[in-house]
N, C-alpha and C positions, 0 to 999 in steps of 0.2 A: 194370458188374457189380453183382448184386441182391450185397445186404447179407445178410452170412452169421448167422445167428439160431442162439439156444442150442435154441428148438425144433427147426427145422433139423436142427442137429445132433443133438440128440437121438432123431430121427425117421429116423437113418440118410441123409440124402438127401447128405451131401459123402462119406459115407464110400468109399475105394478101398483098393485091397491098398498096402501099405507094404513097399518093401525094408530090412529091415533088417543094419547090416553085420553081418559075416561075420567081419573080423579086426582086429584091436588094439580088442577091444569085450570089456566082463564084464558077468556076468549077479550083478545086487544082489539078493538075495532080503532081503526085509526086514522083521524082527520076526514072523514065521511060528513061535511060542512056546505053548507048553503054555496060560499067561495067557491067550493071547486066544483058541483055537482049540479049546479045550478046558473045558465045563460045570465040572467038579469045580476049578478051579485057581479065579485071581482075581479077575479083572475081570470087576464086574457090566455091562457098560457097556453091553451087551445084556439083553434076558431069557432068550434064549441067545446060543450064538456063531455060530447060522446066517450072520447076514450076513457076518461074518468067512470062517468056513468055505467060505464059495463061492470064495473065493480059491484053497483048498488043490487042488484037482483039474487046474487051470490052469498053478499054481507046481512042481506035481510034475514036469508037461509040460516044462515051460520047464527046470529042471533036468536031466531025463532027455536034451532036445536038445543043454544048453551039453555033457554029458559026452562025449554021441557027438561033438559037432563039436570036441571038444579047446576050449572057451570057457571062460575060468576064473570060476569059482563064487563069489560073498562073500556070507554070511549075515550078519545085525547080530542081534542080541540087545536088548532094552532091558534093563536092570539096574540098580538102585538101590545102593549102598552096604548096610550091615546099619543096621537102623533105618531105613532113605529117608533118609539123612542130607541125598544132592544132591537129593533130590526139590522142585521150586518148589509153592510152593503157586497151586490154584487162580487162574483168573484169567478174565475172560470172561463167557462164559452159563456156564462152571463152577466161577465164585467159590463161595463158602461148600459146596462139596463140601468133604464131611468125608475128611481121608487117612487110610488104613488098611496096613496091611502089605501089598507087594506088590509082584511082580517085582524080588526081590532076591535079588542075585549070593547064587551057592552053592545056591539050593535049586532044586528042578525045576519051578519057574513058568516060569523064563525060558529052558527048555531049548528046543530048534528042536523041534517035533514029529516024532515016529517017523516018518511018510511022507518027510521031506525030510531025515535025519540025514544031514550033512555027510559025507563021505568021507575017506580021506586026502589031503592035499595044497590043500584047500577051506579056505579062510579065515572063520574066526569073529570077529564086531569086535563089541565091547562098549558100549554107548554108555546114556546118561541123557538126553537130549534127543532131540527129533523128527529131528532131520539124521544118516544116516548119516556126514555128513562132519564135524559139530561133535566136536571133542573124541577124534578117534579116528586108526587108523593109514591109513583107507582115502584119501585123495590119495597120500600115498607110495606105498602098495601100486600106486594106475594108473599111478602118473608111471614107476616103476620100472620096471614092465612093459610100457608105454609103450600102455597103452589109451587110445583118446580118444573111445570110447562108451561108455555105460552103458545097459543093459537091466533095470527097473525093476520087482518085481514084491512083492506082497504084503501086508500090514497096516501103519495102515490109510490109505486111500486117501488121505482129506484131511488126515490129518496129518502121520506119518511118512512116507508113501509122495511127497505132493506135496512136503514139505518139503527132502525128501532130490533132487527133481529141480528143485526151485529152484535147489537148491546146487548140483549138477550142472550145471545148464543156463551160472550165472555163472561158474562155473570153465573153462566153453567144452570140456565134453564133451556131445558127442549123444546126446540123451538120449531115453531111448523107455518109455515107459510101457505095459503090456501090460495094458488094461483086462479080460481073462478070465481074468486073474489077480491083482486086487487086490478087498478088501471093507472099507467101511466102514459104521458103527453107521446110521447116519441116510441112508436111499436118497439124499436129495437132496443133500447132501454129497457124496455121490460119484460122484455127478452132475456136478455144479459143479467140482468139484476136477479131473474129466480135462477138463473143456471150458475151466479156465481153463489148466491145464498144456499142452495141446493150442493156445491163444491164441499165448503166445511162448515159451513156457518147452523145450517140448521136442515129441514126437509119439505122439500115442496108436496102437497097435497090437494086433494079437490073437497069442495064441499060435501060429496058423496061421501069421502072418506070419513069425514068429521061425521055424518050422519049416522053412517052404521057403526065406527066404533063409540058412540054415543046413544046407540040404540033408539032412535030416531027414525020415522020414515023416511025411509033413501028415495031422493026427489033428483039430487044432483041442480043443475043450473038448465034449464034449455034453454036453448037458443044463445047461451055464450058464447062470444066470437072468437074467442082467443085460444080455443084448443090443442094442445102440440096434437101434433101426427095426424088430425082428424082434417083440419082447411088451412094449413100455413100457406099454403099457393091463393087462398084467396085471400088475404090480409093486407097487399098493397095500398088498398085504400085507404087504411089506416094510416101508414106512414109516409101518405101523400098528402094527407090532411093535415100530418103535423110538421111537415116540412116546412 
């Protein structure tokens, strides 16, 4: 068997439809916040929140299917203490970034955006680190309710978003990542991050997929920009933007 390559992959050529289940599975919506999706709030990390923003039309989807199909909903938040008390400084290619105020509990940075506000009965978990699982209630809330999928979507892709299904993946939940519904700052990161999550950690999928194995009108995303095999030649823009 020919050796499976990140261009490959990239270039669409393994991709097939994915069943994803259907029951004892939640759907993580994760860090989809006024900060990152929205110009006027915090984070510079963009020169806008386009690449972010392309998540949101995807995670809408994927919300609108978990409601119809009765699939239960968990939002995360990032949130700082008052002052970034828990915030670590820098470290990486982002040492000596200066920290500033930002995404702290109580004000409306770290609110879930208007398109996705949680419903009654929808879980909001609060967390200061990249893992939805570090430091929060979400492993009890599955074990309780006895899920042992997870359905993966939103900001941002290599960090929070991969992070959170690392953790997933070693907790021995199935874990699925909806790349038409996640965005991160740098194209190529988020690149990387579903073709390494996609290696062992868990399974990349599209909204579509979530749709029909959830028995849902298959809509898919139009107009998402980030499709393998379909416009990778036209995506420069993106990672001229975030350069």
């Amino acid at each position: 068997m020919a050796r499976k390559t990140f261009e490959g992959w990239l270039g669409g050529e393994y991709s097939s439809p994915v069943d994803v289940p259907a029951s004892d599975v939640a759907l993580s919506v994760i860090d989809m916040q006024n900060a990152f999706l929205r110009e006027e709030y915090s984070l510079g990390i963009a020169e806008t929140q386009e690449p972010f923003a392309a998540a949101l039309p995807g995670s809408v989807k994927l919300v609108e299917a978990a409601r119809a199909a009765g699939v239960p909903v968990i939002y995360t938040r990032y949130a700082y203490l008052p002052g970034n008390e828990d915030q670590l400084d820098p470290a990486g290619r982002a040492e000596g970034t200066a920290l500033s105020p930002r995404l702290v509990a109580g004000t409306v940075d770290i609110e879930i955006v208007d398109e996705l506000a949680p419903i009654d009965g929808e879980i909001v978990l609060d967390k200061s680190r990249p893992s939805a699982f570090y430091g929060t209630r979400l492993e009890p809330y599955l074990t309780a309710r006895g899920i042992r999928s997870v359905v993966i979507c939103g900001v941002t892709t290599n960090i929070c978003v991969e992070t959170t299904a690392r953790d997933a993946s070693q907790r021995g939940y199935k874990t699925y990542v909806i790349e038409d519904a996640v965005g991160e700052a740098e194209l190529s990161r988020h690149w990387h991050a579903l073709y390494t999550i996609e290696f062992i950690f868990g399974t990349v999928a599209t909204v579509e997929d979530v749709q029909r194995s959830w028995d849902v009108p298959v809509t898919g995303v139009p107009g998402y920009p980030l499709k393998r095999g379909a416009n990778v030649e036209m995506l420069a823009w993106l990672e001229a933007a975030a350069s």
